[in-house]
C-alpha positions as CSV (number, residue, x, y, z in Angstrom):
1,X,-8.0,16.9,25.1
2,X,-4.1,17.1,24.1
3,X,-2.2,19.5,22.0
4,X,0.5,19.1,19.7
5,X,2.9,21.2,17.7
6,X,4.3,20.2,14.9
7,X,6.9,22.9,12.7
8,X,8.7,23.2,9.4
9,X,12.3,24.8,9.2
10,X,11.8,24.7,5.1
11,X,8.1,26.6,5.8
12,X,8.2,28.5,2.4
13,X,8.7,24.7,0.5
14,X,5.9,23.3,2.7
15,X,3.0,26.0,2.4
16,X,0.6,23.3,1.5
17,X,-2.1,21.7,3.3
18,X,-0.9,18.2,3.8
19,X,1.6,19.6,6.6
20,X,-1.2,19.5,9.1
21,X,-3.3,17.4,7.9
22,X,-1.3,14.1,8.1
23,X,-0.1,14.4,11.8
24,X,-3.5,15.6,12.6
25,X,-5.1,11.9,10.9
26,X,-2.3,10.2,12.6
27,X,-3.9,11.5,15.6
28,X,-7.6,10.9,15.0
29,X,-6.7,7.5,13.7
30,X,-4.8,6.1,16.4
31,X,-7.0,8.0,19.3
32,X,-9.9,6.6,17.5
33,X,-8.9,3.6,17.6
34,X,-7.7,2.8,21.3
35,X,-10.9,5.3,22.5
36,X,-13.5,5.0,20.2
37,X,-14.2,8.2,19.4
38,X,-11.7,11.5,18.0
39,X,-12.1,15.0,17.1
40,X,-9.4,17.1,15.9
41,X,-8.8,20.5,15.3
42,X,-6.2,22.4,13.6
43,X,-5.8,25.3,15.3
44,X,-3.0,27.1,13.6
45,X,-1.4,25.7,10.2
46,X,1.5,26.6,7.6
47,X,-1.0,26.9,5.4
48,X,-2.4,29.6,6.7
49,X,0.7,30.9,7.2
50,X,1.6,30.2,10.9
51,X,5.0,29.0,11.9
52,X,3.8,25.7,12.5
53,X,0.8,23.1,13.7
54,X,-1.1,23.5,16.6
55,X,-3.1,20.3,16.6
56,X,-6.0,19.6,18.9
57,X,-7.4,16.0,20.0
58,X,-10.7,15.8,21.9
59,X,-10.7,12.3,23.2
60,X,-14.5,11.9,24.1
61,X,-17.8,13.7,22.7
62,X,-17.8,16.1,25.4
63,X,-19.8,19.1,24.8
64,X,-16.7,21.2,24.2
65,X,-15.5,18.8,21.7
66,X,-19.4,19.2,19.8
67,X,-18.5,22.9,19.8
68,X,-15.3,22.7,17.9
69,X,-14.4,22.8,14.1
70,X,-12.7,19.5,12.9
71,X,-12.9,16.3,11.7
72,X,-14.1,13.4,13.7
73,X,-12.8,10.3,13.9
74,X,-15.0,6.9,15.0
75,X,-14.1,3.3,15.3
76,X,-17.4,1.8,15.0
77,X,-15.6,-2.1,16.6
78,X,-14.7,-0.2,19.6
């Protein structure tokens, strides 16, 4: 599992979803790829009217990772 942050100085401009998300599919994507297997969770977000992105990558299908909200990522080649 890793964590990331990811902040806006312009927050007010920004309070849309797309902040988090595209860091947070860079994330699945490219972890998905090179592993096999993602799961991220957006922990805090702009959106929702944080200060910034708290991004969190589950590398394998651990149990932990099965018990959290977010959006899987597979690379089916792998």
């Amino acid at each position: 599992m890793n964590t990331s942050k990811h902040s806006s100085k312009n927050t007010a401009d920004l309070n849309m979803p797309l902040v988090c998300m595209i860091p947070s599919n860079v994330f699945g994507s490219i972890t998905a790829k090179n592993l096999g297997y993602s799961k991220v969770t957006l922990e805090e977000t702009i959106a929702k009217g944080d200060k910034e992105c708290k991004v969190i990558v589950h590398f394998y299908r651990t149990d932990e990772a099965q018990a959290a909200e977010g959006k899987e990522y597979f690379n089916l080649m792998h």
